[in-house]
C-alpha positions as a printed Julia matrix, in Angstrom:
253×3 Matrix{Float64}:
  -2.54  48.42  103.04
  -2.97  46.98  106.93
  -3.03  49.39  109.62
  -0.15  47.95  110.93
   2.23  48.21  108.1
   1.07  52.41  107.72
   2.26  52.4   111.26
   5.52  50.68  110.97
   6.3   52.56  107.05
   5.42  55.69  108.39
   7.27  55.4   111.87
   9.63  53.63  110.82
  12.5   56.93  109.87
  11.14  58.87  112.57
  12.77  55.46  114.43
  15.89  55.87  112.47
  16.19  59.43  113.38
  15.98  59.69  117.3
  17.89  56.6   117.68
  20.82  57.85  115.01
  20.8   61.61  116.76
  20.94  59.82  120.34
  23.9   57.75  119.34
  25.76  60.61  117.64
  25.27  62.78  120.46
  26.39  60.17  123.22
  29.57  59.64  120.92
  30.52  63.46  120.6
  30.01  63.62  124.51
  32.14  60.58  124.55
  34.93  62.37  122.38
  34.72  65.88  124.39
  35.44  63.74  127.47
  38.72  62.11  126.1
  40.2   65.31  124.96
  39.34  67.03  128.28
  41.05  64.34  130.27
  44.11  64.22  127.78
  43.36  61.02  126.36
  45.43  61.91  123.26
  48.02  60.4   121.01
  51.84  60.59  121.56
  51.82  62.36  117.38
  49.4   65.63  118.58
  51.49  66.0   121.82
  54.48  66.57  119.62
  52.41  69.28  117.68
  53.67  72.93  118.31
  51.32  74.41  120.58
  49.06  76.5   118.01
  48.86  73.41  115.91
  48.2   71.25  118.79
  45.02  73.36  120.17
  43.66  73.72  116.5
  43.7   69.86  115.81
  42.31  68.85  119.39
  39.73  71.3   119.56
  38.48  72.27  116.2
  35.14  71.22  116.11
  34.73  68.35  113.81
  37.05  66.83  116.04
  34.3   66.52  118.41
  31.19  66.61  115.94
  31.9   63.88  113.71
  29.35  61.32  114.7
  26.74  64.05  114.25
  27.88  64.78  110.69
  28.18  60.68  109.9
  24.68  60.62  111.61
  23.21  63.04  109.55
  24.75  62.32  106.03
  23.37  58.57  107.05
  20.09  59.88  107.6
  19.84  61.6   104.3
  21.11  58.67  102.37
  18.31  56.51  104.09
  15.7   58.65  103.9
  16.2   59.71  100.61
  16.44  55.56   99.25
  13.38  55.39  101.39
  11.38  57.65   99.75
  12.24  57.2    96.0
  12.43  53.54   96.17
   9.62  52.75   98.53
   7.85  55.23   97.55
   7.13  54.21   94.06
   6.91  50.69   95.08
   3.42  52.07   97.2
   2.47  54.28   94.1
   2.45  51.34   91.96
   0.47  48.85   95.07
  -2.38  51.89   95.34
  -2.29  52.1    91.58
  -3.18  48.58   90.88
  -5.29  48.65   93.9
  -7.16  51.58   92.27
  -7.86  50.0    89.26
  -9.1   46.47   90.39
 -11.22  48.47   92.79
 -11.98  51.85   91.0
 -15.27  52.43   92.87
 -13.45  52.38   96.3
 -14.5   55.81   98.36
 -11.27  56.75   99.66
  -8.71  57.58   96.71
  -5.51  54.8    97.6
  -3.6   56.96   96.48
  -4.1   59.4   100.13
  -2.06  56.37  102.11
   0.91  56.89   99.7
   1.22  60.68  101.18
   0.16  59.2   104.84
   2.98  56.66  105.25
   5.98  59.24  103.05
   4.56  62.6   104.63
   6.94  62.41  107.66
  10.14  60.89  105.91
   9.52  64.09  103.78
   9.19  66.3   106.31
  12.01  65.0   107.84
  13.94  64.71  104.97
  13.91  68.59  104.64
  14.92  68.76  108.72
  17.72  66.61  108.36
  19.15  68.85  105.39
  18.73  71.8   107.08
  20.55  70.57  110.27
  23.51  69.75  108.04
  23.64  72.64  105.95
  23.98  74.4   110.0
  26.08  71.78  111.03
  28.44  72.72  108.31
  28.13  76.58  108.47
  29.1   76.01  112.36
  31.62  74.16  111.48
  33.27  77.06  109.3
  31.94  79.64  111.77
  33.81  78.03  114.8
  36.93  77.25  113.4
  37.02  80.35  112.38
  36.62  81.74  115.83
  39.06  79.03  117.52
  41.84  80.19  114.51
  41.34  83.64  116.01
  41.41  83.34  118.95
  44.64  81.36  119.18
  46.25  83.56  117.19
  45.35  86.43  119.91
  47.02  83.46  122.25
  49.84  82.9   120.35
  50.37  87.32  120.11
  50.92  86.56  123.8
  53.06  83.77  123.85
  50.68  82.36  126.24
  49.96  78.91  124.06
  53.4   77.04  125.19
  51.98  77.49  128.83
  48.43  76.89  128.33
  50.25  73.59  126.3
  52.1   72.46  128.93
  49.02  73.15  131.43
  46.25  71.4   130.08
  48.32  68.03  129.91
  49.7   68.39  132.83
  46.17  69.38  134.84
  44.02  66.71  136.24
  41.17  68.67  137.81
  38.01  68.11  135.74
  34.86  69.58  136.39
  31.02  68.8   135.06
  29.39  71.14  133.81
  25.67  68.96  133.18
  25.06  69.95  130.31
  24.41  68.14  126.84
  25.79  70.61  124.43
  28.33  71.46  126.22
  31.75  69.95  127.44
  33.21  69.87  130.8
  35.86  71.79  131.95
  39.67  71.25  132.76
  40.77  73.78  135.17
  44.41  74.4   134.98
  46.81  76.27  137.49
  46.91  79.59  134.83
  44.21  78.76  132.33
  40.75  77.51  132.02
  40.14  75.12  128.94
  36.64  73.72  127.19
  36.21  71.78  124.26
  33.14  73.35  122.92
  32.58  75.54  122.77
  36.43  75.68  122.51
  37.47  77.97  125.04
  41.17  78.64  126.22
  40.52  81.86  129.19
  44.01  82.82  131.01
  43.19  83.81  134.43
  45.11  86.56  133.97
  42.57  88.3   131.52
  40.0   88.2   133.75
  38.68  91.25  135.62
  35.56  89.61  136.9
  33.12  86.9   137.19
  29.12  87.2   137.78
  26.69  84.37  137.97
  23.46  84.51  136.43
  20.58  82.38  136.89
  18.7   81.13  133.89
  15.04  80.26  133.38
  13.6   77.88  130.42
  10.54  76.16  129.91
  13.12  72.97  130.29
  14.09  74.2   133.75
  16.92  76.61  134.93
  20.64  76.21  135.05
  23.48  78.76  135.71
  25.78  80.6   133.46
  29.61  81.66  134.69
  30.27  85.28  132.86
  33.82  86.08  132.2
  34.46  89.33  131.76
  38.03  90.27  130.09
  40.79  93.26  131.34
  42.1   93.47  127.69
  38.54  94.78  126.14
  34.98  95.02  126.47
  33.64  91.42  125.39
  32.73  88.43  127.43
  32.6   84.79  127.42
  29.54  82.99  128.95
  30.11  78.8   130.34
  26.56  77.48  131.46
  26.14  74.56  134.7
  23.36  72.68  135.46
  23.95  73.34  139.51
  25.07  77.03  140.92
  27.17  75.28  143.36
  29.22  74.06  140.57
  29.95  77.43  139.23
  30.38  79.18  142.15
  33.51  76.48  143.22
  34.9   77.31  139.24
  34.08  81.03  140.27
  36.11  80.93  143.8
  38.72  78.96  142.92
  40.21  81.47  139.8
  39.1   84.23  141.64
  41.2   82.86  144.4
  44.57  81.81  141.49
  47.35  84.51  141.91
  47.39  85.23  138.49
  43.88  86.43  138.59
  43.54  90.85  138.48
C-alpha cells in the first residue's frame, strides 16, 4: 500500500465527519433563525396555541440535520469498514503470501488505515444514542412546561406575541438560538424557553470563564418558586440591554 493512499483511506471519514457535523450544525442554526423571526407556515399559525408552541419548538424541529447527519455517518462508516475493510484484508493477505519473509506483518496497515473509522464509528453512535435521549428529555421538559403555561392561560398571549414581535436579539452563541423579545414574554428556540415577564423577580449576570474564552450568562430567577433559568451571550453588553429592557416592561415584579 502507497503512503498516499494510507493517508487518504485513513483520513478520508474523519473528512466525512467534520464536514457532515459543520453542515448539520449551520442548517439547525439556519432553522432556529426562521422560527425566531416567524418564518412559519399559514397551517401552524392556525394551531391552538399549546399545539402551536409544541410543533415549532420541539426539538427535532430544529435538530434534524444533526440526526440525518449522524444516521448518514453511521451508514458510511459502517459500509466503509465492512466492505473496504475486507477488500484490504484480502490485498495484505495476498501480499503476505507472495512476500511471506517481509519484516513488517501487512496485515498492521489494515488496523492503521480502519483504526479511526472505528473509533469514530463508536463516537458517532454514541452522539446519537444522546441525540435521541435529548430529544425525549427536552420534549419532555417543553410538554411541561407549557402545560404550567397553559394552567395560566398565558399561551394565547405569548401566541399572539411572538408573531406579532419583531425585536430579535443575538445571542453569539453556536448551541444556542437567539432571542425574540416580546412586549410580555421572552421566547428561545433552544433551548425552548417561553419566560413571562411577569414571573420574574430578578435578573443577575454572571461572567463565565472557559479554556475557549468567556461569555456571559442572563439568570432568571422566578416569583412563583425557587428554580431558575440560565440564557448565555457571547458580549455582556448584549445581556445587560435584554436585562434593562424587561426589567424596565411594566409587567415585570
Amino acid at each position: 500500500m502507497g503512503l498516499y493512499e494510507m493517508i487518504v483511506g485513513t483520513m478520508f471519514i474523519p473528512f466525512l465527519f467534520i464536514l457532515s457535523i459543520f453542515f448539520s450544525l449551520s442548517l439547525r442554526k439556519r432553522n432556529m433563525q426562521k422560527i425566531i423571526s416567524a418564518e412559519i407556515s399559514d397551517d401552524l399559525k392556525d394551531l391552538k396555541p399549546r399545539e402551536f408552541f409544541y410543533n415549532l419548538l420541539k426539538i427535532e424541529r430544529t435538530a434534524k440535520p444533526v440526526y440525518y447527519a449522524e444516521f448518514f455517518l453511521l451508514a458510511i462508516d459502517t459500509i466503509y469498514i465492512l466492505f473496504g475493510g475486507y477488500a484490504e484484508y484480502l490485498k495484505e493477505l495476498k501480499f503476505a503470501q507472495e512476500f511471506p519473509d517481509f519484516p513488517i506483518n501487512p496485515m498492521s496497515f489494515v488496523f492503521i488505515k480502519f483504526g479511526i473509522p472505528i473509533f469514530l464509528w463508536f463516537i458517532v453512535l454514541f452522539l446519537l444514542l444522546f441525540a435521541l435521549f435529548m430529544k425525549k428529555k427536552e420534549n419532555k421538559r417543553l410538554a411541561k412546561m407549557l402545560d404550567n403555561l397553559e394552567k395560566y392561560r398565558f399561551l394565547n398571549y405569548a401566541k399572539e406575541d411572538f408573531i406579532n414581535s419583531e425585536k430579535i436579539v443575538k445571542t453569539g452563541m453556536v448551541a444556542q438560538s437567539d432571542l425574540k423579545i416580546g412586549s410580555r414574554y421572552l421566547f428561545s428556540v433552544y433551548p425552548a424557553y417561553i419566560i413571562p415577564y411577569s414571573w420574574i423577580s430578578d435578573i443577575t449576570i454572571d461572567r463565565v470563564y472557559n479554556r475557549g474564552g468567556s461569555y456571559s450568562s442572563l439568570t432568571f430567577i422566578f416569583t412563583k418558586s425557587f428554580k431558575y433559568e440560565k440564557i448565555f451571550f457571547a458580549k455582556k453588553e448584549v445581556a445587560e440591554k435584554v436585562r434593562d429592557f424587561i426589567l424596565g416592561n411594566e409587567d415585570f415584579h
